[in-house]
C-alpha positions in Angstrom: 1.8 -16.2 16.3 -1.9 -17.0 16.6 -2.1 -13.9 19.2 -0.8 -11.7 16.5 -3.2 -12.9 13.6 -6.4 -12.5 16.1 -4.1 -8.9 17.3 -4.5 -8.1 13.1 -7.9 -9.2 12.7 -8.9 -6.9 15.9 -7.1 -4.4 13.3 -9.6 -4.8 10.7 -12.4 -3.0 12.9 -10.4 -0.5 14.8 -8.0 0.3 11.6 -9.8 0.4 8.5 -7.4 2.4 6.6 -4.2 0.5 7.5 -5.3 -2.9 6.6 -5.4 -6.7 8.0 -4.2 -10.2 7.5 -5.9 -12.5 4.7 -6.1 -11.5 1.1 -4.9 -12.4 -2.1 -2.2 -11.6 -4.7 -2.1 -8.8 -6.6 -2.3 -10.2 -10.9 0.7 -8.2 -11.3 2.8 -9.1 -8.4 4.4 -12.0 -10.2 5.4 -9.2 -13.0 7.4 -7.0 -10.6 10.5 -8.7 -11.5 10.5 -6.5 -14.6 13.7 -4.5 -14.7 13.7 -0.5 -14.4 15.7 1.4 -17.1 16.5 5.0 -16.3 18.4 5.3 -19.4 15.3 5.9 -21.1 14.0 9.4 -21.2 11.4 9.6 -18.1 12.3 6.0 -17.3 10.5 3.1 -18.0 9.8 -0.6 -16.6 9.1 -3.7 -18.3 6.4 -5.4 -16.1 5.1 -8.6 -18.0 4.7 -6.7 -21.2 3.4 -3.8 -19.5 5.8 -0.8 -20.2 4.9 2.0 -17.7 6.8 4.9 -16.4 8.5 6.0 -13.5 6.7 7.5 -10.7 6.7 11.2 -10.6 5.3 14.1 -8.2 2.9 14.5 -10.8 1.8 10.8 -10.5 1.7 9.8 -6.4 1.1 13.3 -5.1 -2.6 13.9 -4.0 -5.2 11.4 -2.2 -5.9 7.9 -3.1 -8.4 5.2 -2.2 -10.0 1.9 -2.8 -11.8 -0.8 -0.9 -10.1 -4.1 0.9 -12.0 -7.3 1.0 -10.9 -9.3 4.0 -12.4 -12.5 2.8 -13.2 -13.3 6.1 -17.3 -12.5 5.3 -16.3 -8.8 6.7 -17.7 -5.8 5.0 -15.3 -4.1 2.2 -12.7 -2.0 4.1 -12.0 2.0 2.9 -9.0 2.1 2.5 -7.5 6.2 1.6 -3.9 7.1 1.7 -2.5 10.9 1.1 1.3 10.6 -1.0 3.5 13.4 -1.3 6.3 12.4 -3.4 10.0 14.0 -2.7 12.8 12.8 -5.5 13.1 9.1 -4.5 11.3 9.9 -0.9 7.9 8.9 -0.2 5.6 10.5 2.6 1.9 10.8 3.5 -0.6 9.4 5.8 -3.0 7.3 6.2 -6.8 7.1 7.8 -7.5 5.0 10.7 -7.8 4.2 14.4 -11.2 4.1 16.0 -11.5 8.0 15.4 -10.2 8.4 11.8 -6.9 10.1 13.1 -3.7 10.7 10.6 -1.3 7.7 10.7 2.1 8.7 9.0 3.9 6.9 6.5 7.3 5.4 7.2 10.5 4.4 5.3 8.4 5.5 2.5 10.8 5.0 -0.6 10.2 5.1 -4.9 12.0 2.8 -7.3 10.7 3.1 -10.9 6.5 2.5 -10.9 6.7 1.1 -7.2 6.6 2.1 -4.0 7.1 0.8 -0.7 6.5 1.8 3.0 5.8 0.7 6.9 2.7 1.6 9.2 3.2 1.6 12.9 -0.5 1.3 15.0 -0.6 0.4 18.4 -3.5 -1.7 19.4 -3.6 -1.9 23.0 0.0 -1.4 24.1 0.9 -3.7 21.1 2.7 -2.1 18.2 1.8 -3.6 15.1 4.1 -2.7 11.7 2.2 -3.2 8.4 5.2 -3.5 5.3 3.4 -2.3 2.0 4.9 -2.4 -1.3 2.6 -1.2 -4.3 3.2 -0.5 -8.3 1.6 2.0 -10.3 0.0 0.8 -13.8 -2.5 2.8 -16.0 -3.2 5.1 -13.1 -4.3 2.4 -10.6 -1.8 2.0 -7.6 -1.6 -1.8 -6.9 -0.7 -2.2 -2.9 0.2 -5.5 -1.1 0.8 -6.0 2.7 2.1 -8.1 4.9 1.9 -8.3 8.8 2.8 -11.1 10.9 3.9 -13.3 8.3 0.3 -12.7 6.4 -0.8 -10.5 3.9 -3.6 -9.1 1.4 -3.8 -6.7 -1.8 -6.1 -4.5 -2.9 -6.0 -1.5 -5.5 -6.7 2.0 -4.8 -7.4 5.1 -7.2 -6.5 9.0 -7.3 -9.9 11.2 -5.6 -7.6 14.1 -5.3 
């Protein structure tokens, strides 16, 4: 275990779109046992108090970012992700790698204002898999991950 959070930490310098261990909770990840009604016209969800809609094309599709604080005294991370939004499907990329390459989202998947979806990076012969889950609220997109049993949060915005 300790090999993989010193693995994820290496993370945090070569990959600093995909993300690391350490962090905090998201304020509104307590909320997201709101319950989705589609019965409503557009769809909305209750999030503690919150009403927001469901995620459309319209809403995901385009580039996002934001900055990560490890907390570990690191620098703030950029953080950029490019959604593309298919029905119920979620797809893009992200930035990282020691040369900025395209890493492709995975299992990406919409339910309601959240999203979820996997990031494979190899880091020397070891595969690493980063689960993200994220909620969209007054046009912020709220993202938590969670490697190794660890995790952080951070919010990211539309550019694009």
């Amino acid at each position: 275990m300790k090999l993989k959070i010193m693995l994820a930490l290496a993370v945090l310098v070569l990959v600093g779109g995909v993300a690391s261990c350490g962090g905090s909770r998201s304020d509104n990840e307590d909320n997201w046992a709101g319950g989705y009604d589609s019965s409503t016209s557009g769809g909305t969800m209750n999030t503690g108090g919150n009403t927001v809609k469901e995620i459309t094309a319209a809403d995901i599709d385009g580039k996002w970012a934001g900055k990560y604080d490890p907390g570990v005294g690191g620098a703030l991370m950029n953080m950029e992700y490019t959604f593309k939004a298919e029905g119920n499907v979620l797809t893009g990329t992200t930035v990282g790698g020691s040369e900025d390459e395209r890493i492709p989202l995975l299992d990406g998947k919409i339910e309601g204002n959240r999203i979820s979806f996997a990031l494979n990076v190899d880091l020397a012969g070891q595969e690493l898999k980063f689960n993200y889950t994220g909620e969209l609220i007054d046009g912020k997109l709220n993202l938590r991950f969670e490697l190794a049993g660890s995790g952080g949060s951070f919010t990211v915005e539309r550019v694009e």
